[in-house]
N, C-alpha and C positions, 0 to 999 in steps of 0.2 A: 475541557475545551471541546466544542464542537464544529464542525466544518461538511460541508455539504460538499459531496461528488457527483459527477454524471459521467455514466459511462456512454458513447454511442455507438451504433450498430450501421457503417455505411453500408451494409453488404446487403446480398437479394436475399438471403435467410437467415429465418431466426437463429440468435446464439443462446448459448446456457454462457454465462459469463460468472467463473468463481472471483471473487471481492475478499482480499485478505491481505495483512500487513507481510513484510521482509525485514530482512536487513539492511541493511547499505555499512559503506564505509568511504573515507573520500584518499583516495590513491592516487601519487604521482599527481596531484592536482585535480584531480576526478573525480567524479559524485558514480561511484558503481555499485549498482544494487548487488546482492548476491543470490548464489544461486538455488533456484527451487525455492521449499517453503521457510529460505533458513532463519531462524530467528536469533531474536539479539533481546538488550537490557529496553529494547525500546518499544518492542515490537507486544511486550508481556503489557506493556499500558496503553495499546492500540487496541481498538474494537471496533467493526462496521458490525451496520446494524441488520444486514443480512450476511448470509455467506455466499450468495450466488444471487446472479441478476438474469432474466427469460426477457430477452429481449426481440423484437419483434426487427424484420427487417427495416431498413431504415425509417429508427427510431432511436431512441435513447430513456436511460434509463437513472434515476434519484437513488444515492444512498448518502446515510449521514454516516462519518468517522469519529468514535467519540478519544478524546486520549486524556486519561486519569492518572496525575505524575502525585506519585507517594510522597504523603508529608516529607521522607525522609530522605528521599533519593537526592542522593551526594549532586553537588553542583558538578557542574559540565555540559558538554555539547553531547549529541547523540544523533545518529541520522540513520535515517529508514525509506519506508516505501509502502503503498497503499497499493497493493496488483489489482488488475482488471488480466483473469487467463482465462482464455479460451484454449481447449486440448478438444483434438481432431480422432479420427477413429486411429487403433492399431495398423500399423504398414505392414505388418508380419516382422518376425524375430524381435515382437517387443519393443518395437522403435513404433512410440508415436510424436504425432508432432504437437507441439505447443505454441501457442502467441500470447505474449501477455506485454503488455506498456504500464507504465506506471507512473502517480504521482507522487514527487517527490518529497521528505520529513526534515524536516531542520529543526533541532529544538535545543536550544538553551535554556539548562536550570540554571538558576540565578544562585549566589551562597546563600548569604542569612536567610534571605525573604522566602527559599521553596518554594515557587514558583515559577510558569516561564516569562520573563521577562519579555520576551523575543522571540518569536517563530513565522518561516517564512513556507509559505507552501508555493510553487512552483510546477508546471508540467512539462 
């Protein structure tokens, strides 16, 4: 399956924007990514098709997500995240800052058929 994203750039300068999947898990009723680059059973059949987007100040930018679910992969739900980070220079003592927003994974494997029946992508 593939799906098209755009990331945009309101700001007055260019970004370097890395593009790469997460985790997620849904908590106490809540859809929360986790944290940093951490991955999961979902995240190993996600692929964008660059790893970083130069984006131009207000502009935006195309990339495709492709996600390859294995003949074999046990039925269930599974839920992730497609980042868009931008990380800022060093503040000193090693602390820098990060921004990153994401779109959100939903995907049910079906039983017999190994398949997704059903996926919802949301921002």
């Amino acid at each position: 399956m593939k799906r098209r994203i755009e990331v945009s750039n309101k700001s007055a300068d260019a970004l370097h924007v890395a593009v790469y999947p997460g985790a997620a898990d849904i908590r106490r009723g809540s859809f929360v990514g986790a944290a940093g680059s951490t991955g999961n059973e979902l995240t190993t059949w996600v692929k964008t098709s660059r790893l970083s987007l130069d984006i131009p100040a207000h502009s935006r930018a195309r990339d495709t997500v492709t996600i390859a679910i294995p003949k074999d992969a046990a039925p269930g739900e599974r839920y992730g995240v497609v980042w868009a980070q931008v990380s800022g220079r060093d503040l000193g003592s090693g602390i820098t800052l990060v921004s990153r927003t994401g779109i959100r994974l939903y995907l049910s494997v079906g039983g017999t058929i190994r398949r997704v029946p059903d996926s919802r992508w949301t921002t």
